[in-house]
C-alpha positions as CSV (number, residue, x, y, z in Angstrom):
1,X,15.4,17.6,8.4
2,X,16.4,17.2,4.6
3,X,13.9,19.1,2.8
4,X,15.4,19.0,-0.7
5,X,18.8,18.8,-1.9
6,X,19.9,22.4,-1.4
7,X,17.6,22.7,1.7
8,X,17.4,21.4,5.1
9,X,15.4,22.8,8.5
10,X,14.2,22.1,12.1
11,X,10.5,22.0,12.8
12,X,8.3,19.1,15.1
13,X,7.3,16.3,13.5
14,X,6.3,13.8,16.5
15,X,4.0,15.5,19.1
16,X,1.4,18.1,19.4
17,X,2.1,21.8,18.6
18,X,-1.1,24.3,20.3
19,X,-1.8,27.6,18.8
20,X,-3.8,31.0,18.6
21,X,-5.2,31.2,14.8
22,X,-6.4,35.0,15.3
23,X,-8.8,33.9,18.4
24,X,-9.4,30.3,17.9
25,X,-7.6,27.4,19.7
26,X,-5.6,25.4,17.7
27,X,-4.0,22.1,18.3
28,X,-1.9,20.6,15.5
29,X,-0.8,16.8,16.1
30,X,2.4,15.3,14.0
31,X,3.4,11.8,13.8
32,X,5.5,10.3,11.7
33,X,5.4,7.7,9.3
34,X,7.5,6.0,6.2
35,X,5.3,8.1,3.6
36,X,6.3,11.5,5.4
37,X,4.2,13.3,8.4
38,X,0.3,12.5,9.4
39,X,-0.9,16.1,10.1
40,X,-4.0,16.5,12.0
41,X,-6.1,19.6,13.0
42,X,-8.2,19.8,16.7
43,X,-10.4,22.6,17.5
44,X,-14.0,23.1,19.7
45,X,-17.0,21.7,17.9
46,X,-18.1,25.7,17.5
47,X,-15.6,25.7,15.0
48,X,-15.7,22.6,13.1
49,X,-16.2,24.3,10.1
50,X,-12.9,26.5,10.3
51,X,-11.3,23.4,11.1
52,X,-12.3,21.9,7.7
53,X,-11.5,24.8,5.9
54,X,-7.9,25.4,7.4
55,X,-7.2,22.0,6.6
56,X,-8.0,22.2,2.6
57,X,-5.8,25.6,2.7
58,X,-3.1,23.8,4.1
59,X,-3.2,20.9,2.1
60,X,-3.5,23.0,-1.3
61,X,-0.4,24.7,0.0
62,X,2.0,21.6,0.9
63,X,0.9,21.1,-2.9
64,X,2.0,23.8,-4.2
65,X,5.2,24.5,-2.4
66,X,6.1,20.9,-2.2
67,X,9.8,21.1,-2.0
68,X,10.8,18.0,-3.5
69,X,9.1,19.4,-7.0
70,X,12.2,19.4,-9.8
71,X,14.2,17.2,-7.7
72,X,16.0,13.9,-8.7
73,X,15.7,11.1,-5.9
74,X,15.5,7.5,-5.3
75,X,11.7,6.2,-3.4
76,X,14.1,5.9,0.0
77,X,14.5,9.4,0.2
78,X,18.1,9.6,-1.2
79,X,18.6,12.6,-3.5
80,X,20.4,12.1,-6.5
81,X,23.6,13.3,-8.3
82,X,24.0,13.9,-11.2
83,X,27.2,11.9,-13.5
84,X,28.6,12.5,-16.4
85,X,26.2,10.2,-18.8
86,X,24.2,12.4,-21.5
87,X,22.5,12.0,-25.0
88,X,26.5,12.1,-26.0
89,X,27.8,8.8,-25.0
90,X,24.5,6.7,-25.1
91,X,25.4,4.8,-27.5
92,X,22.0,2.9,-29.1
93,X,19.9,1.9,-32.1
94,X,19.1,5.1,-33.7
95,X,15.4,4.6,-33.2
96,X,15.6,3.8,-29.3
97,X,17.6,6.5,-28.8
98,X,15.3,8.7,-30.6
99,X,11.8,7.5,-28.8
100,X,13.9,8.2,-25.5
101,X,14.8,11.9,-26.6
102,X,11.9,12.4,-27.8
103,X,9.5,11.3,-24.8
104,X,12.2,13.6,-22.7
105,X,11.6,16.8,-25.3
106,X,8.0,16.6,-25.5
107,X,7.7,16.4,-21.4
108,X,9.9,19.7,-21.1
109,X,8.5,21.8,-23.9
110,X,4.8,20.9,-22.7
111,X,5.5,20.7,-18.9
112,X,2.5,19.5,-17.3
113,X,0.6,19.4,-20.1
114,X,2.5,17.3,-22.0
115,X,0.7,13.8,-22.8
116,X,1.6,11.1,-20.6
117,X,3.9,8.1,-22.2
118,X,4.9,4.8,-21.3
119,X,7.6,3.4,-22.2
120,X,8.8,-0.7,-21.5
121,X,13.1,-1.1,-21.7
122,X,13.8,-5.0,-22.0
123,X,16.3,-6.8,-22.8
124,X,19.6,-8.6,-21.0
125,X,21.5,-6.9,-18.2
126,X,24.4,-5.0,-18.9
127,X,22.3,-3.9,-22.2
128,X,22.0,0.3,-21.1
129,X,18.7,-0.3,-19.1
130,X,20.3,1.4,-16.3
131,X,22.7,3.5,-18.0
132,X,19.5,5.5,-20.0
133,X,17.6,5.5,-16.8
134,X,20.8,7.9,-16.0
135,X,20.8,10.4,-18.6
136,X,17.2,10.8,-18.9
137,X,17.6,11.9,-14.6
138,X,20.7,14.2,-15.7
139,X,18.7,15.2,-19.2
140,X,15.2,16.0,-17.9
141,X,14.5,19.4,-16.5
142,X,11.8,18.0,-14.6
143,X,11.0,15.9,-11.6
144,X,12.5,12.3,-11.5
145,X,11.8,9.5,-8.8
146,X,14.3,6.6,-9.0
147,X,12.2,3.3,-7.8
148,X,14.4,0.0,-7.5
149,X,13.4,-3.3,-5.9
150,X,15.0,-2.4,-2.7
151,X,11.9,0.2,-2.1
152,X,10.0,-2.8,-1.8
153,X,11.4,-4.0,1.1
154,X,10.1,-1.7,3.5
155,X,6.6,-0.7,3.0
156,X,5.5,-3.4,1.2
157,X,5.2,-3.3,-2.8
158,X,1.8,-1.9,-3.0
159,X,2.2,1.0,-0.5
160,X,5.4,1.8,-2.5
161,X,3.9,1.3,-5.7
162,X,1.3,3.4,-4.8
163,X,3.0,6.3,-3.0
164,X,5.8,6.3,-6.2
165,X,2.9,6.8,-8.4
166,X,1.0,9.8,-6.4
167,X,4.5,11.7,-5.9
168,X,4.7,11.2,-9.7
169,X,1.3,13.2,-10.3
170,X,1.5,15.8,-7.2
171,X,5.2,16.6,-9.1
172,X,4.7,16.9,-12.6
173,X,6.4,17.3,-14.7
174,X,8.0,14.3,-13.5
175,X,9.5,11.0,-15.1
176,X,9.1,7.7,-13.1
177,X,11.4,4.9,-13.7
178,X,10.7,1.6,-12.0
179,X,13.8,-0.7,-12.3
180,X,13.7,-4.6,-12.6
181,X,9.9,-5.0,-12.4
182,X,10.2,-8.9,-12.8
183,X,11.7,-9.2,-9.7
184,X,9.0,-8.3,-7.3
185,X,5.9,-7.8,-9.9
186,X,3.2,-10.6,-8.8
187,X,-0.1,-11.4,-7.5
188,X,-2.4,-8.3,-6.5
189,X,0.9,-6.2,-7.2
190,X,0.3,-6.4,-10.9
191,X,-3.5,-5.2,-10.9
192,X,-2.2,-2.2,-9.0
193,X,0.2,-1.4,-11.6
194,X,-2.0,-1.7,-14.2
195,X,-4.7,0.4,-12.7
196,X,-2.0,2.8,-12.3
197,X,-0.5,2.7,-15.9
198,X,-3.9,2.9,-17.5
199,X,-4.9,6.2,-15.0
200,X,-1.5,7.4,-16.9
201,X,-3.5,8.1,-19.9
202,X,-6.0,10.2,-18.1
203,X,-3.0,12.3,-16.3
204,X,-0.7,14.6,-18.2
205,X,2.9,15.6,-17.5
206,X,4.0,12.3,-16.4
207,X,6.6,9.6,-18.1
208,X,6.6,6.3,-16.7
209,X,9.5,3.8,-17.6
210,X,9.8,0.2,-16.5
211,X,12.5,-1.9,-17.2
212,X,13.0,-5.8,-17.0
213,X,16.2,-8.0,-17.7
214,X,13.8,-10.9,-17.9
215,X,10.3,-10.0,-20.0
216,X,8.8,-13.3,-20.6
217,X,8.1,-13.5,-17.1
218,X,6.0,-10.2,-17.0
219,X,2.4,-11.5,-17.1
220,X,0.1,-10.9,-20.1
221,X,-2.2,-9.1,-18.5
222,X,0.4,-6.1,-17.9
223,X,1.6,-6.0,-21.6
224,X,-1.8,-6.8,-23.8
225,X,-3.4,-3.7,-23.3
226,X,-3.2,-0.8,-26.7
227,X,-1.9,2.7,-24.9
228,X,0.1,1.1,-21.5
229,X,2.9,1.2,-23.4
230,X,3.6,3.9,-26.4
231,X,7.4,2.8,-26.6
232,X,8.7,-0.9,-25.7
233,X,12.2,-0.8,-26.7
234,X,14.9,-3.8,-27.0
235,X,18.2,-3.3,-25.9
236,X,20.0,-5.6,-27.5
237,X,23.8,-6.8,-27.3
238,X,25.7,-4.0,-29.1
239,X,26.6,-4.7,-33.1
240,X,30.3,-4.3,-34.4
241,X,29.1,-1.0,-35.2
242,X,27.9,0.1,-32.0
243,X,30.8,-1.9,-29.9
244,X,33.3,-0.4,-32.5
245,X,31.2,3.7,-31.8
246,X,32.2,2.5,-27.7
247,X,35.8,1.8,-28.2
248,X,36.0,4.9,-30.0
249,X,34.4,7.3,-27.3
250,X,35.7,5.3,-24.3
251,X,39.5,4.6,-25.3
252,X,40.0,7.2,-28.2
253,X,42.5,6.1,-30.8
254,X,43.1,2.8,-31.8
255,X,44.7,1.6,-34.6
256,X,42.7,-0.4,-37.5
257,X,44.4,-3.5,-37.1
258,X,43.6,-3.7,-33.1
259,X,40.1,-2.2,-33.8
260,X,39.2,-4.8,-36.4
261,X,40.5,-7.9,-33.8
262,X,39.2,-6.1,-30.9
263,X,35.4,-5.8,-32.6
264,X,35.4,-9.4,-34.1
265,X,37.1,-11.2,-30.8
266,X,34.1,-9.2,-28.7
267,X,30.9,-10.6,-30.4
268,X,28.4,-11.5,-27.8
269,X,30.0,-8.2,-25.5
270,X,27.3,-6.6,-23.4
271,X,27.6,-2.6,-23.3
272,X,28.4,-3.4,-19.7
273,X,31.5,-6.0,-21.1
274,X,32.6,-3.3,-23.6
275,X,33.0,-0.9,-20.5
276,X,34.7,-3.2,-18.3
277,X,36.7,-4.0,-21.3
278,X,38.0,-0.2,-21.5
279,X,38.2,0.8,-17.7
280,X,40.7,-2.4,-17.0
281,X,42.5,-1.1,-20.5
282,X,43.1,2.5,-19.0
283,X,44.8,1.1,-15.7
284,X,47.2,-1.6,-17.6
285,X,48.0,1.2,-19.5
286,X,49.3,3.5,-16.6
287,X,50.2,0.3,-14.9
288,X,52.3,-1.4,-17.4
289,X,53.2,2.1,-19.6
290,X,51.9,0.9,-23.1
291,X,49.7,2.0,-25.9
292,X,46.0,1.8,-25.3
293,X,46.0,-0.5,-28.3
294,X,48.1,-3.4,-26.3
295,X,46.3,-2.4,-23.0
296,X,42.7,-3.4,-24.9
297,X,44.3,-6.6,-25.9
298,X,45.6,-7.1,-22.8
299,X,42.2,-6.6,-20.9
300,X,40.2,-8.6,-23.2
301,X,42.5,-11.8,-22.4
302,X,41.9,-11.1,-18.6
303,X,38.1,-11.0,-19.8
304,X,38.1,-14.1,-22.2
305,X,39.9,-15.9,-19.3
306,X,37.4,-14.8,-17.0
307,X,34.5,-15.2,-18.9
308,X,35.7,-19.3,-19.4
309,X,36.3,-19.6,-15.6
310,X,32.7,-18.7,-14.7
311,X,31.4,-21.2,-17.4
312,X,33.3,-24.2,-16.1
313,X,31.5,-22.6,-12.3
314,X,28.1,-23.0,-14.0
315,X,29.0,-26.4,-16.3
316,X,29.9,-27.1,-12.8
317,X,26.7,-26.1,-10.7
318,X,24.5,-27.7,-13.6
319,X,26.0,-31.3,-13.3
320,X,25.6,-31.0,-9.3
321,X,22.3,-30.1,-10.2
């Protein structure tokens, strides 16, 4: 049994283990289920009382030494690695990036005392939702539990909701980022996320990020409220100073000339399209042996032509239509 990243061991969990606790007869019952292990205790009616108090212990224990505390993982159980994306090479407005580092610094220089934030990412895919969600998990020296819409497939979203949001609490300091809300966020879900955002304010230690690709569609009821959210920040398509900063850190040199056509030819780029842009630009170039320079003009016409092909597919889907 996985018990952390680093830490794995053998030990029942689907039958009944029977025990001597110092003169008293002990059974202890485990069944599994898709939140973990139902534990209970079963002694004589002469001692009931014991029973109740071994059961506290325990659970204050399993609190304390919870083994997943500090760990980065997705709600499924899968333990995450870290990459190579850090406050370096996010490239965003300076006041985004700031409210980010800044929610992250507070949380590891108060710990579990630190004030609890929440912050709203919107904006179009391919914007750095994602890609900050990643250097906040490699940045922060605290729990973080990754929840994406396919948690919500299996319980259903208001068991999930609910268990990402008491894992959140029983390991702080801990960030919880909740990716593409709008997809699954509806009926008696949204109460549930509300009463757990608001409870945020009353709990300490915790940061609690949602992103959406598509915020018109998150009901008013979620955003009108002063406090839910203490950040709501717009990623935005990338400016000719910001695409310009990419091409720089991505591809390195590049002369003026190419920069200047490269910047004005990729207006409307998303940071995802700037990336493509350089990874195909890095293989022509050991490909066809030329200069990064012709490589990026070579990949943007691949792009440009691609980009037109899948407008004439959705010209062609909206006259079907």
């Amino acid at each position: 049994m996985q018990l952390n990243s680093k830490e794995t061991d053998d030990f029942l969990v689907s039958g009944t283990a029977f025990y001597d606790a110092k003169g008293i007869p002990l059974a202890v019952n485990y069944s599994p289920n898709w939140f973990g292990l139902d534990v209970s205790f079963a002694t004589s009616l002469n001692h009931r009382e014991w029973n109740k108090t071994q059961l506290a212990k325990s659970l204050e224990w399993a609190k304390k030494n919870n083994k997943l505390k500090g760990e980065k993982f997705a709600l499924n159980g899968e333990f995450l690695e870290s990459s190579d994306d850090a406050w370096d090479n996010l490239i965003l407005e300076t006041k985004s990036k700031d409210a980010v580092f800044k929610s992250i610094r507070q949380l590891e220089k108060r710990g579990e005392k630190s004030p609890s934030r929440g912050l709203l990412f919107v904006g179009r895919p391919g914007t750095g939702k994602t890609k900050t969600g990643r250097v906040m998990l490699n940045e922060a020296d605290s729990t973080f539990i990754w929840v994406s819409s396919r948690d919500f497939r299996r319980p259903d979203p208001l068991k999930a909701l609910s268990l990402a949001f008491s894992m959140a609490r029983d390991l702080a300091p801990s960030v919880l980022f909740i990716e593409d809300v709008d997809t699954w966020l509806h009926g008696v879900a949204v109460d549930l996320l509300k009463t757990e955002l608001d409870g945020v304010r009353q709990n300490t230690g915790m940061i609690t990020v949602l992103t959406s690709n598509f915020p018109e569609k998150l009901p008013d009821a979620l955003l009108d409220r002063p406090g839910r959210f203490h950040h709501v920040i717009d990623f935005v398509l990338p400016g000719k100073a910001e695409r310009r900063e990419m091409i720089e850190k991505w591809a390195g040199d590049v002369d003026e000339e190419t920069m200047e056509d490269l910047i004005e030819k990729t207006d409307g780029f998303s940071g995802s399209h700037m990336k493509e842009l350089v990874d195909f630009a890095k293989l022509i170039m050991d490909d066809d042996e030329v200069e990064i320079g012709e490589a990026l003009l070579r990949s943007l016409q691949r792009l440009m032509e691609q980009k037109e092909l899948i407008d004439q597919i959705r010209a062609s889907k909206e006259d079907k239509g």
